[in-house]
TORKENU-145941 format. One record per atom (N, C-alpha, C): residue in one letter; y, z, x. Coordinates in steps of 0.02 Angstrom, whole numbers, padded with zeros to 5 digits, always signed. Atoms other than C-alpha are relative to their C-alpha. Layout:
<rs>
aYZX
...
</rs>
This chain:
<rs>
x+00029+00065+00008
x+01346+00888-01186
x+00019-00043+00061
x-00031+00046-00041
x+01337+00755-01050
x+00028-00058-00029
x-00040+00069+00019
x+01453+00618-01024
x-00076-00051+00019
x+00057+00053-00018
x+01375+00450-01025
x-00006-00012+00089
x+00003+00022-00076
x+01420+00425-00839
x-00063+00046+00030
x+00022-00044+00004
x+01318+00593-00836
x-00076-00018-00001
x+00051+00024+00035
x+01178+00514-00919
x-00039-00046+00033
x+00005+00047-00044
x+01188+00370-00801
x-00041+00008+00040
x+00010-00032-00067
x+01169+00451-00655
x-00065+00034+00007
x+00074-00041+00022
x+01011+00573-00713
x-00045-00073-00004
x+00053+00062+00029
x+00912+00405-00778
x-00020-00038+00065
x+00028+00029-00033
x+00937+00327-00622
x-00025+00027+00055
x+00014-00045-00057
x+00897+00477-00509
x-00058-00012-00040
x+00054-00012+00027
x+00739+00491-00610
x-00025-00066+00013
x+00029+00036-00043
x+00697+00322-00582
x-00014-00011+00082
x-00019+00014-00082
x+00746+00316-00394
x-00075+00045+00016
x+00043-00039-00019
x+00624+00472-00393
x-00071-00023-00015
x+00065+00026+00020
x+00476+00395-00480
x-00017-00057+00051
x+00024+00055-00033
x+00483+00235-00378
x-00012+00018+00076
x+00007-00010-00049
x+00493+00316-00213
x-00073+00068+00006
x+00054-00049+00011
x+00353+00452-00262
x-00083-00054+00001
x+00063+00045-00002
x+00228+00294-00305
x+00003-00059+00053
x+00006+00032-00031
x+00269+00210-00160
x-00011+00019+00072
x+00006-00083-00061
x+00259+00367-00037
x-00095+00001-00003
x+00078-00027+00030
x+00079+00384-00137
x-00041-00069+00028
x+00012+00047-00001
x+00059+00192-00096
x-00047-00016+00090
x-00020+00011-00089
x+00109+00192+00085
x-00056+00044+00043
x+00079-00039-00032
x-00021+00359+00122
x-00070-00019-00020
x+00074+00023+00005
x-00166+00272+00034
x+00003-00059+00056
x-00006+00022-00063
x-00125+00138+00144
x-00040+00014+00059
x+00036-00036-00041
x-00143+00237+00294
x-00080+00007-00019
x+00062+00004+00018
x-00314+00278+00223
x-00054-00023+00009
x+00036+00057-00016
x-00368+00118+00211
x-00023-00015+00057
x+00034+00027-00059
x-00374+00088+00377
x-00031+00041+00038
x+00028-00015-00041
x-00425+00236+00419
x-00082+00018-00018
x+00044+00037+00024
x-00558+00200+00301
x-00053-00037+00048
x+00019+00039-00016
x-00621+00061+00369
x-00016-00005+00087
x-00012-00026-00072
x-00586+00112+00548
x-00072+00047+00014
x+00077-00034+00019
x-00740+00242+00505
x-00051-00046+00001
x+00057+00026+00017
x-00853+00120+00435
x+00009-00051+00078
x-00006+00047-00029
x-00808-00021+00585
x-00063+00076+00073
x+00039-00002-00049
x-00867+00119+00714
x-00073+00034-00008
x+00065-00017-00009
x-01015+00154+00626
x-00055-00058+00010
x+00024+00052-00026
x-01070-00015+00633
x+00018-00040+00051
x+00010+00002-00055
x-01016-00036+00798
x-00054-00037+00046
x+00061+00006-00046
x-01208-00049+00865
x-00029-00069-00034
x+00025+00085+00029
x-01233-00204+00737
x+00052-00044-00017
x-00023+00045+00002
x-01100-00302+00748
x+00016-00045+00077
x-00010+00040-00045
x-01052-00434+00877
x+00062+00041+00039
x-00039-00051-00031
x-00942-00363+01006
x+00089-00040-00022
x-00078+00030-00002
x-00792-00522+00977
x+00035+00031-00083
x-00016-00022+00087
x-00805-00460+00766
x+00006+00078+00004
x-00024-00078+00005
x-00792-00273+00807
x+00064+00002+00049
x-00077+00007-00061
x-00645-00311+00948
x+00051-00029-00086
x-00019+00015+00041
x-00573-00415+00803
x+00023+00039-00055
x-00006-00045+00076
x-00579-00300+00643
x+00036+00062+00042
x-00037-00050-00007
x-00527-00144+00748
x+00063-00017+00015
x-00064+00003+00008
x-00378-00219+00818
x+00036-00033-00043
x-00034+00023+00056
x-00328-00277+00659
x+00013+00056-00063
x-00015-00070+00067
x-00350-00107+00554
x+00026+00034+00056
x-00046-00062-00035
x-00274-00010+00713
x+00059-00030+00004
x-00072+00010+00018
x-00106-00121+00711
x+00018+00010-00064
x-00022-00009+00046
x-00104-00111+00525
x+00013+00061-00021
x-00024-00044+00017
x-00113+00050+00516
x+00047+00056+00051
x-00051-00016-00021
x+00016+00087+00635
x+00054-00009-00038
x-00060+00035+00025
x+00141-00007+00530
x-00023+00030-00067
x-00014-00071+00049
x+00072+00110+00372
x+00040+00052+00009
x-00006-00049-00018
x+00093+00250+00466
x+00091-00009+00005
x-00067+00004+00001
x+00279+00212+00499
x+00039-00009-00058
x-00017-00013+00080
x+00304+00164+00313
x+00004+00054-00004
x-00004-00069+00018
x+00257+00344+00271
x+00038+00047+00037
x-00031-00045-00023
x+00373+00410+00405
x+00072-00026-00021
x-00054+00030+00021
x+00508+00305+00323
x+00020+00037-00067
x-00008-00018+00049
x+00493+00365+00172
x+00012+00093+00004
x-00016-00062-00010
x+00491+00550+00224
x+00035+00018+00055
x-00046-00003-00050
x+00603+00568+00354
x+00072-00063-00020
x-00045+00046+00010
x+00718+00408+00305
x+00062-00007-00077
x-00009+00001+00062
x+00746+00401+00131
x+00042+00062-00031
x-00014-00026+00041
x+00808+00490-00011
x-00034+00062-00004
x+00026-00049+00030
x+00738+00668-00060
x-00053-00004-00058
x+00047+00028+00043
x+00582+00636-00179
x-00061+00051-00015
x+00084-00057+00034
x+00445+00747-00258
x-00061-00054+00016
x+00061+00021-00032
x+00306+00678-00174
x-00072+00023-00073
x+00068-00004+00062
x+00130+00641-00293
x-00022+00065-00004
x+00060-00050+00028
x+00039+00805-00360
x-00076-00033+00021
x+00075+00003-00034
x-00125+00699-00317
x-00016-00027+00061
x+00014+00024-00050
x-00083+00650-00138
x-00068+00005+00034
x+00067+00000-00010
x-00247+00694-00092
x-00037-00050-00021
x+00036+00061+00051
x-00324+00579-00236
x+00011-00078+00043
x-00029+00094-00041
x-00235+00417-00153
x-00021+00010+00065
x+00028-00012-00080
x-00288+00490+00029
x-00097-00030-00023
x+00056+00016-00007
x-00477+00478-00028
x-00014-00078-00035
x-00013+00091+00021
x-00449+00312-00142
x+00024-00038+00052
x-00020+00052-00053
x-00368+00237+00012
x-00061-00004+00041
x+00076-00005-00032
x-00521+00287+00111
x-00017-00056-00019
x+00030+00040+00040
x-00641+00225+00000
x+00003-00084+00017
x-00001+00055+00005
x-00562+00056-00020
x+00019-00022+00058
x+00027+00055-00087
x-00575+00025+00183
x-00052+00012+00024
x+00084-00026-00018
x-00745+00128+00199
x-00025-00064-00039
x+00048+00029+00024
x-00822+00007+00068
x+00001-00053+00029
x-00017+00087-00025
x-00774-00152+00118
x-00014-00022+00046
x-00004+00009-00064
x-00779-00129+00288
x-00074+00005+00014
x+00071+00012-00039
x-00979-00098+00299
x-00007-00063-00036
x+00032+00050+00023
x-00997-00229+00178
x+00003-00073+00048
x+00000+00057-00030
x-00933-00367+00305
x+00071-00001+00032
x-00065+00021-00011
x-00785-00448+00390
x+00062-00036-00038
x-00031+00023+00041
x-00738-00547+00253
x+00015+00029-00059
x-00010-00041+00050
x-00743-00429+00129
x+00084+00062+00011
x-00052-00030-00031
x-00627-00307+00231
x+00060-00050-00006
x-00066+00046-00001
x-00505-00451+00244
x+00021-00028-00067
x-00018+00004+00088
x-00516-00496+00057
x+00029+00050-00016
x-00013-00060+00020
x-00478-00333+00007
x+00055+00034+00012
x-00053+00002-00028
x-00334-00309+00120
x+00034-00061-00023
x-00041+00063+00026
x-00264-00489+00056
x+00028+00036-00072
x-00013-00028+00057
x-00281-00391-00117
x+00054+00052-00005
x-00044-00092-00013
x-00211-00218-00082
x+00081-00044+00006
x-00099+00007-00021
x-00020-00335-00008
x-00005-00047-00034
x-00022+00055+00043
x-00036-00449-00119
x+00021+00031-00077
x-00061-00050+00077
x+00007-00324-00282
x+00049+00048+00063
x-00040-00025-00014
x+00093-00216-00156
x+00068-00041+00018
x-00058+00027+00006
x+00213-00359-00123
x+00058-00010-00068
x-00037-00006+00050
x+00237-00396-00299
x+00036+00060-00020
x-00017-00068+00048
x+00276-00214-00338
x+00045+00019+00038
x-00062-00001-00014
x+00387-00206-00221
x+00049-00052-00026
x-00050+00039+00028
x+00476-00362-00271
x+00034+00030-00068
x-00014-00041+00074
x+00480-00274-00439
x+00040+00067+00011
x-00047-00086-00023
x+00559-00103-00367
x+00063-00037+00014
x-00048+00017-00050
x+00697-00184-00279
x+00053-00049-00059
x-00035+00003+00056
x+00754-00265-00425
x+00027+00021-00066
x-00034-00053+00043
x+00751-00134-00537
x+00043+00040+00030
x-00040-00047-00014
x+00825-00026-00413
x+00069-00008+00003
x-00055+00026-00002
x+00966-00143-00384
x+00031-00032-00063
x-00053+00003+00076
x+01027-00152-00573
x+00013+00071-00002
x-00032-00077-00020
x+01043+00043-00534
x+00068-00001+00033
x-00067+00007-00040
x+01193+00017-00432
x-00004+00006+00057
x+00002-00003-00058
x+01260+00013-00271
x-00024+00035+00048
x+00035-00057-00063
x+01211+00168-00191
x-00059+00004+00013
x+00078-00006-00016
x+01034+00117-00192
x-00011-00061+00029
x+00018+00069-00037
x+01070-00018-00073
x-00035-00021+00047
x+00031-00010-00056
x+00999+00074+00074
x-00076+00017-00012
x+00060-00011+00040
x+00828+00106-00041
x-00026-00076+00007
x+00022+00062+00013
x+00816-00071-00085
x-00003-00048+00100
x+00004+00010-00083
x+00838-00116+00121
x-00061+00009+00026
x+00064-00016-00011
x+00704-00028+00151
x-00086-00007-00020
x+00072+00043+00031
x+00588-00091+00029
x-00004-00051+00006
x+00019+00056-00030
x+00620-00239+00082
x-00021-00024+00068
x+00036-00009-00098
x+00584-00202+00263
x-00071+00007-00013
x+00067+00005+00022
x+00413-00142+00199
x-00027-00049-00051
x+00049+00036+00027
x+00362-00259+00089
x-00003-00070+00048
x-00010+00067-00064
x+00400-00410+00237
x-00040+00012+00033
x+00055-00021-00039
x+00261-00321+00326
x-00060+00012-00029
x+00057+00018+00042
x+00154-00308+00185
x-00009-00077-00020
x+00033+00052+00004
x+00162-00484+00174
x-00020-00039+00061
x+00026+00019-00079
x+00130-00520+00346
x-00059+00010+00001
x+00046-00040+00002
x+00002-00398+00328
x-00069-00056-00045
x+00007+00013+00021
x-00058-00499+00174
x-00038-00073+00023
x+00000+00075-00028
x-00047-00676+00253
x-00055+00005+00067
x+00058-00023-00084
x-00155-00597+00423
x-00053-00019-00043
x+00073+00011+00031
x-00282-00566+00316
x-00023-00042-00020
x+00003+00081+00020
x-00286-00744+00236
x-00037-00040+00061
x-00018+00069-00049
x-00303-00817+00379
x-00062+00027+00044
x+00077-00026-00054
x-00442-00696+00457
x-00066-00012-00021
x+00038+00008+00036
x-00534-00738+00326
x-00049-00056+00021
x+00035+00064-00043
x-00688-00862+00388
x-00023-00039-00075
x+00014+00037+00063
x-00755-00921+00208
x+00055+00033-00067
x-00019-00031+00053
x-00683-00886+00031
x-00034+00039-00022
x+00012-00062+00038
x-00703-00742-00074
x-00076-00038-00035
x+00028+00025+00020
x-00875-00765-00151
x+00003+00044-00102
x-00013-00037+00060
x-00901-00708-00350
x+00020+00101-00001
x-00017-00064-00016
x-00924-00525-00298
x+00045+00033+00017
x-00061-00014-00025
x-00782-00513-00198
x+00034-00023-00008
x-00050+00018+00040
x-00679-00582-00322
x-00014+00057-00056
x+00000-00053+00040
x-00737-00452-00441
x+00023+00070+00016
x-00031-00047-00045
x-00699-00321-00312
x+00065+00006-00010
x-00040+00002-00008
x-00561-00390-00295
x+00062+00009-00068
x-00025-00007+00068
x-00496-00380-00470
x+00006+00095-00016
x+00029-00073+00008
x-00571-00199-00472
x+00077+00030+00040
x-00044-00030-00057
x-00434-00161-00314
x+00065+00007-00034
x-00101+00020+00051
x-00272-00234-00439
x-00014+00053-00045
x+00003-00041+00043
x-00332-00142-00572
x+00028+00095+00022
x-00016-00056-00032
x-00337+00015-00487
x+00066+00025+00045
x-00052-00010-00045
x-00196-00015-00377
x+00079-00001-00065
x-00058-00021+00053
x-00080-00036-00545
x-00004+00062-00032
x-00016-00075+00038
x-00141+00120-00621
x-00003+00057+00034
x-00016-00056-00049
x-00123+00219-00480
x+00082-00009+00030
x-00065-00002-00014
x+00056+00160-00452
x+00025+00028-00092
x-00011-00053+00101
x+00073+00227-00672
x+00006+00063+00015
x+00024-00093+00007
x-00010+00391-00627
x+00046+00033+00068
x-00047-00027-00071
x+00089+00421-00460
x+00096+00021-00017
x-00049+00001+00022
x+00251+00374-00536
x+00018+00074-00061
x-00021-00043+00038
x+00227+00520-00660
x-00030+00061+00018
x+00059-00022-00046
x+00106+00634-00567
x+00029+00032+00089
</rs>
């Protein structure tokens, strides 16, 4: 029989593992996204203005530099972690949600990205405090998620601000569509 210390220790490895598995899953849809959108930007290329395609690319090619380094943080940096069973799934969902957006417009792309770091902040805020009622040794976990989520709100706040009008009904429904999905894909990752 285990001791409780025993008991401890398992519960919070099992969390440690779940939260860094849906945030591994997070960090490569991410990536995705931009490279998502990165697709759709140079297919419309030939119809957009040259200052709004200069604009949108170098704004999904720095962002997803600073994905891309997330996901080398997490696998190379971190803890040991069973990585998602549907990494794939979150590779084409990340797509997706920078392919769509991105033909639909400039403002849409930038909504959508406001969306995506705006639950990814919260959910980190939310990791980092569960992880740190785990105890000390997950000090260098919680460091790190807070290094990434300071860039997801950067990330977050860019987009705000690139934004030329507000969200109109649609792309507030979208945008609802993006949370939704983006919480039950951090559920299904976490166990998955």
């Amino acid at each position: 029989m285990k001791s409780e210390v025993q008991v401890k220790r398992d519960y919070a490895a099992q969390i440690l593992d779940q939260e860094l598995r849906a945030s591994h899953a997070g960090e490569t849809g991410a990536v995705f996204i931009y490279r998502g959108a990165l697709a759709a930007h140079a297919l419309l290329k030939p119809f957009r203005s040259k200052s709004t395609y200069n604009a949108l690319h170098a704004f999904a090619t720095q962002h997803l530099k600073t994905e891309q380094s997330h996901v080398a943080l997490f696998e190379e940096d971190l803890p040991n972690f069973r990585g998602s069973f549907l990494l794939i799934f979150w590779m084409i969902a990340g797509f997706l949600t920078g392919f769509i957006p991105a033909l639909l417009g400039a403002n849409w792309f930038y909504y959508t990205i406001y969306c995506v770091e705006r639950f990814v902040d919260e959910h980190y805020e939310s990791q980092c405090a569960d992880l740190a009622t785990l105890g000390a040794q997950y000090h260098d976990v919680v460091t790190t998620f807070t290094q990434c989520q300071q860039e997801e709100q950067h990330h977050r706040d860019e987009a705000l601000d690139a934004m030329t009008r507000k969200p109109n009904q649609a792309m507030k429904v979208w945008g609802a569509m993006v949370d939704i999905g983006s919480k039950l894909a951090v559920s299904v990752a976490k166990k998955i």
